[in-house]
N, CA, C and O atoms as CSV, one atom per row, in Angstrom:
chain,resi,resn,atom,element,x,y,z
A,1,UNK,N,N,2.591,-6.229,31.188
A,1,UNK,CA,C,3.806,-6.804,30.665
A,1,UNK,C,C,4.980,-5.881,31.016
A,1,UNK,O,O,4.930,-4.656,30.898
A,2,UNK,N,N,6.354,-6.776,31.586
A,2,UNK,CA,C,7.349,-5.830,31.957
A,2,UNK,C,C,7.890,-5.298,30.531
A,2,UNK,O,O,7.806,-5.969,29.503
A,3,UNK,N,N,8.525,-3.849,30.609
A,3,UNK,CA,C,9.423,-3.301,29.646
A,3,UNK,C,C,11.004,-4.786,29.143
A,3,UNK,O,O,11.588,-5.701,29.724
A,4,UNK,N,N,11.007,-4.430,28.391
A,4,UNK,CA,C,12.284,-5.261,27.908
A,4,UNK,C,C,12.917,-4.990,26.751
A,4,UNK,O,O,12.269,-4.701,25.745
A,5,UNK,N,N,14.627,-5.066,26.755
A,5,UNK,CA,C,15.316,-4.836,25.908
A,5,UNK,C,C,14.603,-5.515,24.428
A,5,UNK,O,O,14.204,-6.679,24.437
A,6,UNK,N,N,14.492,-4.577,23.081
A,6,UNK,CA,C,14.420,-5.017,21.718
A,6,UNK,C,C,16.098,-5.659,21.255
A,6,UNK,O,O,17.250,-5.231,21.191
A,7,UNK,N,N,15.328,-6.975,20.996
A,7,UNK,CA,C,16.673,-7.629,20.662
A,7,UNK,C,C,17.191,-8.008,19.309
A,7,UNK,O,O,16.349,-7.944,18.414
A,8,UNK,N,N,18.054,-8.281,19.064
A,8,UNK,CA,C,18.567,-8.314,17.294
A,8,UNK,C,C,17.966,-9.961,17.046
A,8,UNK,O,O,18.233,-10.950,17.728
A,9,UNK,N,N,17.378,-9.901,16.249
A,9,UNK,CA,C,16.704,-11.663,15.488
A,9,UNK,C,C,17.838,-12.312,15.058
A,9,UNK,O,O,17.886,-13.537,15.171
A,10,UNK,N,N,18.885,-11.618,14.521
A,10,UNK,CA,C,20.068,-12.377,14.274
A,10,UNK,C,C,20.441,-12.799,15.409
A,10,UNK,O,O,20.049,-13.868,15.879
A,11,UNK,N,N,21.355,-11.901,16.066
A,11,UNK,CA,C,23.035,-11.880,17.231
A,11,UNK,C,C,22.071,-11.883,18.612
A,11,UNK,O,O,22.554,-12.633,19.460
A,12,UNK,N,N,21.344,-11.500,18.865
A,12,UNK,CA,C,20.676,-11.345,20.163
A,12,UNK,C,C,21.005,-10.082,20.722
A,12,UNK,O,O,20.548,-9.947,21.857
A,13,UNK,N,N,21.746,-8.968,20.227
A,13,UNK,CA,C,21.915,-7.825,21.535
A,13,UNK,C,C,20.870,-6.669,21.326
A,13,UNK,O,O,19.730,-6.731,20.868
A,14,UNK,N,N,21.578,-5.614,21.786
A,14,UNK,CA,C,20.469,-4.675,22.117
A,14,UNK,C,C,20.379,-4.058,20.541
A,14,UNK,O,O,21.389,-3.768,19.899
A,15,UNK,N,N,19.274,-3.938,20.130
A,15,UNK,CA,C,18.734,-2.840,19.279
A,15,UNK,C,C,18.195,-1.414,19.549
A,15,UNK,O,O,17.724,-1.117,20.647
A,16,UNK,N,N,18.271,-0.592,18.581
A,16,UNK,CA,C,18.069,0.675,18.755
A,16,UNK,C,C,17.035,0.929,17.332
A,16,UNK,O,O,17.109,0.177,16.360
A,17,UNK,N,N,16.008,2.192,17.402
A,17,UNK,CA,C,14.681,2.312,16.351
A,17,UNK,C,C,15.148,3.281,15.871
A,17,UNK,O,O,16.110,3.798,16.439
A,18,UNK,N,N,14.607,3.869,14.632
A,18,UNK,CA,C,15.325,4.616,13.648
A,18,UNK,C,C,14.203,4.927,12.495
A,18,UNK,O,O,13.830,4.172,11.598
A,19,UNK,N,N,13.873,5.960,12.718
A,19,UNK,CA,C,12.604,6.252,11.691
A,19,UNK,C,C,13.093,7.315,10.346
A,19,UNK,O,O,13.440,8.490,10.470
A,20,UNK,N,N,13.003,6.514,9.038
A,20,UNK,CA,C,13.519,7.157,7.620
A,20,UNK,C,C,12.491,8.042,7.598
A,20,UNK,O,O,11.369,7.650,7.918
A,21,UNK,N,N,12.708,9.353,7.224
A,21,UNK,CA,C,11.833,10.309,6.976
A,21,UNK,C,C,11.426,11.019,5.585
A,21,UNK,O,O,12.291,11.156,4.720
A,22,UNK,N,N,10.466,11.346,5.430
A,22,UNK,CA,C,11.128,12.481,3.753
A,22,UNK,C,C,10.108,13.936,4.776
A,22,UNK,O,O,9.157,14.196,5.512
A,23,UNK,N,N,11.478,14.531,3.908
A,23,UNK,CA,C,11.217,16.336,4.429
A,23,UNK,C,C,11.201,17.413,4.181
A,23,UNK,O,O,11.704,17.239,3.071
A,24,UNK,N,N,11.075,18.371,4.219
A,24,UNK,CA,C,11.332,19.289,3.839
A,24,UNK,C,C,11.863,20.706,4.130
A,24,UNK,O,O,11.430,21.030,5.235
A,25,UNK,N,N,12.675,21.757,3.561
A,25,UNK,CA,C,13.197,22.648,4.244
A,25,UNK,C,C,12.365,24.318,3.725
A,25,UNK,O,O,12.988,24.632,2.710
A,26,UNK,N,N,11.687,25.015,3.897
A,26,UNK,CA,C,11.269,26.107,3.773
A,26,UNK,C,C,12.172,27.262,3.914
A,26,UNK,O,O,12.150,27.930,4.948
A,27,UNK,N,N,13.074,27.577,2.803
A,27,UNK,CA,C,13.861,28.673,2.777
A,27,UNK,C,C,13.272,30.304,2.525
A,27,UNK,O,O,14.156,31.117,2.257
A,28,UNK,N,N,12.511,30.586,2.562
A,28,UNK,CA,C,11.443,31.947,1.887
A,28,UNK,C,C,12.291,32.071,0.977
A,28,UNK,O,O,13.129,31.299,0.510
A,29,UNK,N,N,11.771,33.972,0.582
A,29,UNK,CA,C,12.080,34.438,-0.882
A,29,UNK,C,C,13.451,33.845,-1.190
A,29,UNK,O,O,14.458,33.674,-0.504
A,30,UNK,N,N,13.056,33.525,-2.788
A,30,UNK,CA,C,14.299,33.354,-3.555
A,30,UNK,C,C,14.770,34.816,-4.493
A,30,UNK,O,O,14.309,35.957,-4.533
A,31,UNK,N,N,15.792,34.203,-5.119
A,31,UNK,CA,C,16.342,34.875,-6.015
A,31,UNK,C,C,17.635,34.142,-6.952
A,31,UNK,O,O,18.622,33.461,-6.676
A,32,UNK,N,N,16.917,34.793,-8.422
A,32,UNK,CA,C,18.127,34.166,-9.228
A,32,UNK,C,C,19.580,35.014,-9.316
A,32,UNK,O,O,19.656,36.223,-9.536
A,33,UNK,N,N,20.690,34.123,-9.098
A,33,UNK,CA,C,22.057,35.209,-9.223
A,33,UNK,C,C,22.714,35.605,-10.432
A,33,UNK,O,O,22.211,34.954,-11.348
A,34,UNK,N,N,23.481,36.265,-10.797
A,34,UNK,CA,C,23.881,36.573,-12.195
A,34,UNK,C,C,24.058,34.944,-12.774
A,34,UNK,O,O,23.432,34.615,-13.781
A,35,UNK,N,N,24.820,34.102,-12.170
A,35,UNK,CA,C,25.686,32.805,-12.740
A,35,UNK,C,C,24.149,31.673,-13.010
A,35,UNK,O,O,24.223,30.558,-13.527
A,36,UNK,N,N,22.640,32.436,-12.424
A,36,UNK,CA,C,21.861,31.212,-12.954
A,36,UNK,C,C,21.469,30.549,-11.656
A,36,UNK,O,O,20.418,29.914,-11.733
A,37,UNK,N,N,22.148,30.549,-10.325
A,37,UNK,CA,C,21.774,29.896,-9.446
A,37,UNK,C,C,20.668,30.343,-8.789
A,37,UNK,O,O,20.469,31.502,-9.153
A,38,UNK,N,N,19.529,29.852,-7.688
A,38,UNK,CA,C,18.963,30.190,-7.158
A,38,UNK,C,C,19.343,29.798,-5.707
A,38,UNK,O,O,19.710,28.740,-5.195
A,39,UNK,N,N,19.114,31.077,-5.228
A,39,UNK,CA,C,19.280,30.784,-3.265
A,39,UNK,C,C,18.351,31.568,-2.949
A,39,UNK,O,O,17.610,32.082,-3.787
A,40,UNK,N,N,18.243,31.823,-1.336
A,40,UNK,CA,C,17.434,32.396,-0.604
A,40,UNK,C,C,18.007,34.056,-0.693
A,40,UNK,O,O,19.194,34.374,-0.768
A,41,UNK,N,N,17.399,34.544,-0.678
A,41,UNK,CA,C,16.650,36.241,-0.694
A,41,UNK,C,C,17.890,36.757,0.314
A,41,UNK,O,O,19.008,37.250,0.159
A,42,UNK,N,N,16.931,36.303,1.579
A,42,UNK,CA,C,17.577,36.674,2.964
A,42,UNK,C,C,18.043,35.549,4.039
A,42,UNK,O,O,17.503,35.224,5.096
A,43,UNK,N,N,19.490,34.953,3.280
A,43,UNK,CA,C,19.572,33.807,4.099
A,43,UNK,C,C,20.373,34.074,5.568
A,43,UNK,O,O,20.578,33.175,6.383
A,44,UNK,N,N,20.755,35.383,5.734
A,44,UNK,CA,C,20.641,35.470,7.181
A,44,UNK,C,C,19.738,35.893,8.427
A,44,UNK,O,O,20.043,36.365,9.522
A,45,UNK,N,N,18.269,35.483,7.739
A,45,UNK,CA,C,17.110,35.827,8.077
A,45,UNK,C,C,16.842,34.485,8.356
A,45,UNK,O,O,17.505,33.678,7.704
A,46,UNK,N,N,15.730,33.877,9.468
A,46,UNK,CA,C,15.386,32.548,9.152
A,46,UNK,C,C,13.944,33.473,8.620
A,46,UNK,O,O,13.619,34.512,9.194
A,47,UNK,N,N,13.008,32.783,7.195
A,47,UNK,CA,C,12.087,33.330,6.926
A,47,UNK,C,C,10.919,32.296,6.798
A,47,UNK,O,O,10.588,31.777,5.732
A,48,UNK,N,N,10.308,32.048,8.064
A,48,UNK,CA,C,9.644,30.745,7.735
A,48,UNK,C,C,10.455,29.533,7.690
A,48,UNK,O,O,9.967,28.468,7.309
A,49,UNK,N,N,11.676,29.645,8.062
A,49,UNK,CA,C,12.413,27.830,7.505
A,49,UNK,C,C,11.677,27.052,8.460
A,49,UNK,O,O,11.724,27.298,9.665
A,50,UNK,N,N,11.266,26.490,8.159
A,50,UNK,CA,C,10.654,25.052,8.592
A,50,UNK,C,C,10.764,23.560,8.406
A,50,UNK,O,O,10.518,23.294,7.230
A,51,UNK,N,N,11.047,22.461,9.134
A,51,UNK,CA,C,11.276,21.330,8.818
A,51,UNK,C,C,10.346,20.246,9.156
A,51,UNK,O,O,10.571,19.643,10.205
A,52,UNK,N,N,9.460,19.941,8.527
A,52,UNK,CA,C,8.101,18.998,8.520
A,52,UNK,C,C,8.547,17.567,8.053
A,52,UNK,O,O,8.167,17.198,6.942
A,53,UNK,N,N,9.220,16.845,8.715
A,53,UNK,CA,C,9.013,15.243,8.816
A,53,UNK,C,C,7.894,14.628,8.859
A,53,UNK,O,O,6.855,14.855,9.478
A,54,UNK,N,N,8.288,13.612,7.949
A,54,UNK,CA,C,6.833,12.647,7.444
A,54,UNK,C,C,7.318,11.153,7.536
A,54,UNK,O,O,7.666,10.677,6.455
A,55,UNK,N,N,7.414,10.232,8.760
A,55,UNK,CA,C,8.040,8.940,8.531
A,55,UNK,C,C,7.115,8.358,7.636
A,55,UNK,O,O,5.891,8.339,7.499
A,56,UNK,N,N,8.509,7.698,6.846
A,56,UNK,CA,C,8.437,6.929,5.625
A,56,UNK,C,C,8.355,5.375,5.978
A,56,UNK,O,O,7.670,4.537,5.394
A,57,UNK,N,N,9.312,5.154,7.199
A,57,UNK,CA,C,9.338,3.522,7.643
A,57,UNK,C,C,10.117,3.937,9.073
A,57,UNK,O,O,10.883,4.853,9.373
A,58,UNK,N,N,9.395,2.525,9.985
A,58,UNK,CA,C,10.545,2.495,11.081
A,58,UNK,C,C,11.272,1.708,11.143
A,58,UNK,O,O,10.584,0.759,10.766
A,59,UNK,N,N,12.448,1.221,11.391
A,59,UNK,CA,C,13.352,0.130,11.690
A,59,UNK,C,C,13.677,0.000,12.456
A,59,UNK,O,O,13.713,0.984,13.194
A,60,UNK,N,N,14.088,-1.020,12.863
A,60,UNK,CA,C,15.123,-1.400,14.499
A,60,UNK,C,C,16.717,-2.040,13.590
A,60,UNK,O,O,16.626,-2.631,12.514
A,61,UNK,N,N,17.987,-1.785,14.239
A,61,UNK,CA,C,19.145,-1.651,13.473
A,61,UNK,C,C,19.535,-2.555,14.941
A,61,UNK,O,O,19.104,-2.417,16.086
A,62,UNK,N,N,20.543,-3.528,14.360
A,62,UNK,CA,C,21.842,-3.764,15.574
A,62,UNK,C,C,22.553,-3.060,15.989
A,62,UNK,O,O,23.372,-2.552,15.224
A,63,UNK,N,N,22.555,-2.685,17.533
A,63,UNK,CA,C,23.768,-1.989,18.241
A,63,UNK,C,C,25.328,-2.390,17.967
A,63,UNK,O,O,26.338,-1.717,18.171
A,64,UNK,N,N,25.175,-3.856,17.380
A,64,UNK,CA,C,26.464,-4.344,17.425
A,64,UNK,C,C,26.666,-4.256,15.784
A,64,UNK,O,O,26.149,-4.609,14.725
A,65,UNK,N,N,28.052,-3.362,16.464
A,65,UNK,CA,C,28.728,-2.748,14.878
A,65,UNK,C,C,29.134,-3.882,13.730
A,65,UNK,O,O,29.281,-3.784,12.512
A,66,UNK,N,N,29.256,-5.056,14.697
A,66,UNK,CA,C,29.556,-6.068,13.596
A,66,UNK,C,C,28.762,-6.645,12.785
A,66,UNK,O,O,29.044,-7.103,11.678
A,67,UNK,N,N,27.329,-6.632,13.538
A,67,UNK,CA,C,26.555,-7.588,12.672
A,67,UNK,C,C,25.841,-6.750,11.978
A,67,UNK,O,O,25.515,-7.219,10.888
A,68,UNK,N,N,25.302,-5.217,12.273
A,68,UNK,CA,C,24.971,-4.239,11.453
A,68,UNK,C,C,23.546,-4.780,11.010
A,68,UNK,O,O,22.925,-4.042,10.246
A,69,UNK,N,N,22.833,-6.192,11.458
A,69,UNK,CA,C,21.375,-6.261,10.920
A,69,UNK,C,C,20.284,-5.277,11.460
A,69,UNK,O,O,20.050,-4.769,12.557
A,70,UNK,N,N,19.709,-5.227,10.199
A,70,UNK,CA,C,18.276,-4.065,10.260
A,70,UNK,C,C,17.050,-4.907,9.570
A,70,UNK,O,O,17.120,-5.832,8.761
A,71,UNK,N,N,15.939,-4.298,10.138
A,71,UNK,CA,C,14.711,-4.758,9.589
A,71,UNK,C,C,13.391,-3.794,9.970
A,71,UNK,O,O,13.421,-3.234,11.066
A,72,UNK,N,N,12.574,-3.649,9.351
A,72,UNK,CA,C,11.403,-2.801,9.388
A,72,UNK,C,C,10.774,-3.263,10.683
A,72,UNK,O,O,10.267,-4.384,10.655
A,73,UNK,N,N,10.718,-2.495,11.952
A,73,UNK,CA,C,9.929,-2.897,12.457
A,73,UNK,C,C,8.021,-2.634,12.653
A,73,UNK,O,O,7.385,-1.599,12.454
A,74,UNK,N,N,7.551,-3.917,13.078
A,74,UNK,CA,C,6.176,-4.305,12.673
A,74,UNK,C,C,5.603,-3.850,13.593
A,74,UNK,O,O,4.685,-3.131,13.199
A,75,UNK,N,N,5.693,-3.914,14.903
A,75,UNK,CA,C,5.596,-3.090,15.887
A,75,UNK,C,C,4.826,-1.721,16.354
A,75,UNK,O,O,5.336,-0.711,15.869
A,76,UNK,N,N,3.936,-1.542,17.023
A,76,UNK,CA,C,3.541,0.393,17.020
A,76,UNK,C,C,4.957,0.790,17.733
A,76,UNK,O,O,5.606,0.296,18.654
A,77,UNK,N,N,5.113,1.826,16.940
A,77,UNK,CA,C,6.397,2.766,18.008
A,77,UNK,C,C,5.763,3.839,18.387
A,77,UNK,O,O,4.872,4.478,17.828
A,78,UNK,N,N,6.421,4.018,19.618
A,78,UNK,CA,C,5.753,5.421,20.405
A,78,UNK,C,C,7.187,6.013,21.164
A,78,UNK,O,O,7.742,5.539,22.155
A,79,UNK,N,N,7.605,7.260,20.319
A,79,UNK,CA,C,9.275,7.895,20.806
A,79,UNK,C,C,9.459,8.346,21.919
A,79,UNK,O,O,10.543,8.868,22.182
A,80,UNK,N,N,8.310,8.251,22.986
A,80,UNK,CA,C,8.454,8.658,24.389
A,80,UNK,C,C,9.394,7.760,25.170
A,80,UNK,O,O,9.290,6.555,24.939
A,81,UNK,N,N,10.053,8.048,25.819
A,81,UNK,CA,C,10.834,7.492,26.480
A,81,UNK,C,C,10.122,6.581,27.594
A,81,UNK,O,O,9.230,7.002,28.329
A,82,UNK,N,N,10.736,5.020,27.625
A,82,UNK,CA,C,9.444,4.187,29.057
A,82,UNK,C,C,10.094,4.411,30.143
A,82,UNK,O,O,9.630,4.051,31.225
């Protein structure tokens, strides 16, 4: 099967995929400050920061700013470029 543009179910144009994530940020040691807050230890250190994405859903969104429709797509996605 040839490659082909994903098209909007509404308007017909080009769509673009968009995967919602939940994540997380790994700041190492903390510390509490006089005022109660907590931040990082050594935040001009990276200490371990790490960012581990976990898609939550994928969607396909309209390119066209006007019609702005989105919907979950059902689809396997694979982010390699065809």
């Amino acid at each position: 099967m040839a490659t082909r543009p994903l098209t909007c179910t509404r308007c017909g144009h080009q769509c673009g995929v968009a995967e919602d994530v939940e994540s997380y940020s790994d700041h190492g040691p903390a510390v509490i400050t006089e005022t109660g807050t907590v931040q990082p230890q050594h935040p001009e250190q990276e200490h371990g920061h790490k960012h581990y994405p976990r898609p939550l859903r994928t969607r396909a969104y309209c390119l066209d700013e006007t019609c702005g429709h989105q919907w979950t797509l059902r689809r396997r996605f694979d982010p390699t470029p065809a």
